[in-house]
C-alpha positions in Angstrom: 0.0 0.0 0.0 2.3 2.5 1.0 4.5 1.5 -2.2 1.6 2.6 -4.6 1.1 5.6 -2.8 4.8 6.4 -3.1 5.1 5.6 -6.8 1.9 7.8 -7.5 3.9 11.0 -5.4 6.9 10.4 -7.3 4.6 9.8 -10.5 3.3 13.8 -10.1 6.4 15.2 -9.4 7.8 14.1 -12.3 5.0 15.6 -14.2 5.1 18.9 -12.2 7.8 20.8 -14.8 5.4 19.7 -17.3 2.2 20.6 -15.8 3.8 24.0 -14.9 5.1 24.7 -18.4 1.6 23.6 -20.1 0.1 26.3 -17.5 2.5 29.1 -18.9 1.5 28.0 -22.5 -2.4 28.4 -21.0 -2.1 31.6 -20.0 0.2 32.1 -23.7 -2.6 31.3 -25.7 -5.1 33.5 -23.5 -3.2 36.4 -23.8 -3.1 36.0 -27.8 -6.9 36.0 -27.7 -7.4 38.7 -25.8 -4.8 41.0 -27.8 -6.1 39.8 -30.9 -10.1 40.8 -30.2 -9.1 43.8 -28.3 -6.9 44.8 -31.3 -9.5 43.7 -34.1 -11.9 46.2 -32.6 -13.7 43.6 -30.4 -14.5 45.1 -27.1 -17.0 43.4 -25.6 -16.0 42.5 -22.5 -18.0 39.0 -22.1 -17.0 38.1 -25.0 -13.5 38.0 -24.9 -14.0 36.4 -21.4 -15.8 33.3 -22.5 -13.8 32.7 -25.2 -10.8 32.8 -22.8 -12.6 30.4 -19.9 -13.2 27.8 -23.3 -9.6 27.2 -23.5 -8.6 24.1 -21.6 -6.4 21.2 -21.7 -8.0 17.4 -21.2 -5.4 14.4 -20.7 -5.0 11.8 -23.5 -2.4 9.2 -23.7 0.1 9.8 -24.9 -1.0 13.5 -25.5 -2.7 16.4 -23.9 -5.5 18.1 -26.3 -5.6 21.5 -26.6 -9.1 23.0 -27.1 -10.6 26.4 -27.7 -14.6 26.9 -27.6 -15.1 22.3 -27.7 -12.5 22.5 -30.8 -9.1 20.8 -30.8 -6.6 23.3 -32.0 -2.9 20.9 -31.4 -1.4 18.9 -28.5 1.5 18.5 -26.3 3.2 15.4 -25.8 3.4 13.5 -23.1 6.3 11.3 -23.2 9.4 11.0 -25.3 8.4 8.9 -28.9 10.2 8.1 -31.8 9.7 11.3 -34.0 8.6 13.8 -30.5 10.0 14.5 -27.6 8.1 15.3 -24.5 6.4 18.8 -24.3 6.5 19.2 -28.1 3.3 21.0 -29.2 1.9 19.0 -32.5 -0.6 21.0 -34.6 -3.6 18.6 -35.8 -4.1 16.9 -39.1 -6.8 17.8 -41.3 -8.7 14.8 -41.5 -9.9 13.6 -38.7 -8.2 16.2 -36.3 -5.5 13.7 -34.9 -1.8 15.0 -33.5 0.1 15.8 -36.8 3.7 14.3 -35.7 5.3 16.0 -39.0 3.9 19.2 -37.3 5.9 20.3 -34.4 5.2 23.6 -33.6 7.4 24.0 -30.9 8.0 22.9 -27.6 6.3 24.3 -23.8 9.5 23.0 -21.9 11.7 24.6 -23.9 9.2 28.3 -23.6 8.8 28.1 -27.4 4.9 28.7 -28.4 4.1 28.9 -32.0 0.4 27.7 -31.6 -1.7 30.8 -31.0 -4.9 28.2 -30.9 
């Protein structure tokens, strides 16, 4: 018993760099929204607002899924892979909206956003 317990502790701290960095890229792609409506001449207030509370992350393995207003707009992986490496930000394919691995679009470990969403 206290085993498990101990392996699921050590299980979140591992994941706490990445958590923290997916947070910063959060708050990234919530600050591009609001410059871009404020600058485009959108100023309603409640607006903006509920377009910023629709972006979230939701857990996938291996990814997390990065959605704005219940649409998937890329995802950050979770683990390193053959073509990825952990925290790279995948845009989605076309067709059927699944983690593009040719598209890396940068990387929320390393502080590198390209993915306004």
């Amino acid at each position: 018993m206290a085993t498990e317990n101990t392996s699921r502790v050590n299980e979140k701290r591992a994941d706490q760099p990445l958590r923290e960095a997916v947070d910063r890229f959060l708050s990234y792609i919530k600050k591009n929204i609001e410059t871009e409506n404020y600058q485009s001449n959108q100023w309603d207030d409640q607006a903006v607002e509920k377009m910023i509370r629709s972006v979230r992350v939701t857990g996938r393995e291996p990814f997390l899924k990065i959605e704005k207003a219940n649409k998937v707009c890329g995802y950050i992986v979770k683990a390193d892979g053959p073509d990825v490496k952990r925290g790279d930000i995948l845009g989605r394919t076309a067709f059927l909206g699944r983690p593009a691995t040719s598209r890396i679009l940068g990387n929320v470990l390393e502080s590198k956003f390209a993915l306004a969403a």
